[in-house]
VMD Tcl script that draws the C-alpha trace (Angstrom):
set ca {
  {259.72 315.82 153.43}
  {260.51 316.54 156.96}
  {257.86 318.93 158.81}
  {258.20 320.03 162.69}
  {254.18 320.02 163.49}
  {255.07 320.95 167.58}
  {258.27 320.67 169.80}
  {257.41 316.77 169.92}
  {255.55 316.09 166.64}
  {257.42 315.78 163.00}
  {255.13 314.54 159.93}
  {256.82 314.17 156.87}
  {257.38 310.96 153.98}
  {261.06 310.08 154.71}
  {262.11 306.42 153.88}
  {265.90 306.55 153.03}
  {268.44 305.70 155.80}
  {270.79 308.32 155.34}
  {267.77 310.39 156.22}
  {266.11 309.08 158.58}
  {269.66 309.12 160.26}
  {269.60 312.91 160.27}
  {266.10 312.71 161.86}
  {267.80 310.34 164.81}
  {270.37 313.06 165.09}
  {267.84 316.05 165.49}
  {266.44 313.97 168.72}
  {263.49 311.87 167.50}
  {263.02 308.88 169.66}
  {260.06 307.28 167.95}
  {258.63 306.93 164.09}
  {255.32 305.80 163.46}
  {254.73 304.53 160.21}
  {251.17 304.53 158.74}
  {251.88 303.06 155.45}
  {249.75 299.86 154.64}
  {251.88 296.76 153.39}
  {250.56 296.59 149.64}
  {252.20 300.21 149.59}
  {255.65 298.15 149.45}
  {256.92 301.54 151.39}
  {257.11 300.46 155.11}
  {259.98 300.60 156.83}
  {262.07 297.85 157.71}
  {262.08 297.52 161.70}
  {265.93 296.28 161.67}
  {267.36 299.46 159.89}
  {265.48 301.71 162.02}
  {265.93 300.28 165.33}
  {269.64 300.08 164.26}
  {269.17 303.80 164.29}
  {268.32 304.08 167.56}
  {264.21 304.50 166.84}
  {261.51 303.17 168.49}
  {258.98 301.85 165.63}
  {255.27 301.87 165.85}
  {253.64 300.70 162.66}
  {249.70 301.34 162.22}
  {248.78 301.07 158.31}
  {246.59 303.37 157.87}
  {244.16 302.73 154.71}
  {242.47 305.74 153.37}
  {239.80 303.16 151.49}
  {239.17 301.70 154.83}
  {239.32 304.62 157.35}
  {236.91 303.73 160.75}
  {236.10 305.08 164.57}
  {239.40 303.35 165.93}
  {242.29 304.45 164.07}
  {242.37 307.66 165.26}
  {242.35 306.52 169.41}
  {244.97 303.91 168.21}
  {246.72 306.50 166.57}
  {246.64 308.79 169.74}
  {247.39 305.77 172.15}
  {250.78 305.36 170.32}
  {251.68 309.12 170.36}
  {250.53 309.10 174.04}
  {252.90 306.17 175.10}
  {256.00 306.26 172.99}
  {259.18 308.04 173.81}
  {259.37 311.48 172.22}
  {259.66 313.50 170.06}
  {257.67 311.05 167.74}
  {257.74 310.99 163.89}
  {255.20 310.30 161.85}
  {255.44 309.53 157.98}
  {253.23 307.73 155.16}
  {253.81 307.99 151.56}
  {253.22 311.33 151.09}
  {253.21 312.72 154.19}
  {249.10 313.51 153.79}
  {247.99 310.38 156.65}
  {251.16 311.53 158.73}
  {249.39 315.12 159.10}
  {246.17 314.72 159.29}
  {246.25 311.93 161.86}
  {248.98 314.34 163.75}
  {246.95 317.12 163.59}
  {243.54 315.49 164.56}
  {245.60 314.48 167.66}
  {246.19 317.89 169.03}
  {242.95 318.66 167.95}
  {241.78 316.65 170.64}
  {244.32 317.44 172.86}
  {243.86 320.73 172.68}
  {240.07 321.04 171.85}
  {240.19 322.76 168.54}
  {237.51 324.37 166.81}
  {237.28 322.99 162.96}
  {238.51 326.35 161.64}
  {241.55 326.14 164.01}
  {241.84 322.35 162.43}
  {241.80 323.93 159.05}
  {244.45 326.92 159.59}
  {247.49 324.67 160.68}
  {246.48 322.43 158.07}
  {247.17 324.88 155.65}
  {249.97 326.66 157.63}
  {251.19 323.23 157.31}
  {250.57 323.08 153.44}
  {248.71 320.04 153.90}
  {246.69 319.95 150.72}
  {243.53 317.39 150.03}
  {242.75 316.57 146.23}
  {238.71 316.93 145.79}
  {237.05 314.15 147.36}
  {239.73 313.18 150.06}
  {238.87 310.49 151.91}
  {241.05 311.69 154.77}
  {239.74 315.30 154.33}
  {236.03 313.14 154.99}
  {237.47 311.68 157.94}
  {238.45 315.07 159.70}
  {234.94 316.61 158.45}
  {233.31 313.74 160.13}
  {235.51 314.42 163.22}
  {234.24 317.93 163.84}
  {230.81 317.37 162.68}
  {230.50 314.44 165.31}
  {231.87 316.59 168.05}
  {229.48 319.42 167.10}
  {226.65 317.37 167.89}
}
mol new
graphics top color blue
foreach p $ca { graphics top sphere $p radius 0.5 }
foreach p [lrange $ca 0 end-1] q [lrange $ca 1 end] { graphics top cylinder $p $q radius 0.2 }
display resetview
């Protein structure tokens, strides 16, 4: 899955070379990988920088989700060359931390969150932890 989030921002769950190859071709300078290493679904740094990408790797556990993954998320996205890709297993991590980003960025409301989630087709199983983690976002901020 490959999905353009803004001009700069691509979430998706690519792993295969031949693909990520077409994602070097369309421009993108940068993947961030957010898969955790007992996922046996990183990506190797060799074959990626061999395709001409910058790689930022922050697993991302959805068991042990806390306060500073999000600003370490958002310090990567801030500082590496763009346009930046971001992928996890299935693509779920990759959009919610994207989108929780520009959130910020762009001082969303919760219901703005919600409708490019779901423009997105980002859907949470009941009980999500990451769907928790974004509540908890908005709540906090509504304080």
């Amino acid at each position: 899955m490959f999905q353009s989030v803004t001009e700069s921002l691509a979430i998706g769950n690519i792993v295969l070379p031949e693909e990520l190859k077409e994602i070097s071709q369309k421009g993108y300078k940068t993947i961030i990988d957010l898969c955790t290493a007992p996922e046996n679904n990183q990506l190797k740094v060799d074959e990626v920088e061999k395709l001409g990408f910058k790689l930022i790797s922050i697993p991302v556990d959805k068991q042990k989700l806390n306060s500073e993954i999000l600003p370490t998320f958002m310090q990567a996205v801030n500082s590496a060359p763009q346009p930046i890709y971001t992928r996890c297993a299935s693509g779920l991590r990759a959009g919610v931390m994207t989108l929780l980003t520009l959130a910020i960025q762009e001082n969303w409301t919760e219901q703005q969150y919600l409708a490019r989630r779901d423009a997105l087709g980002i859907k949470h199983q009941s009980g999500c932890l990451l769907a928790a983690f974004a509540q908890e976002y908005f709540q906090v901020q509504s304080v």
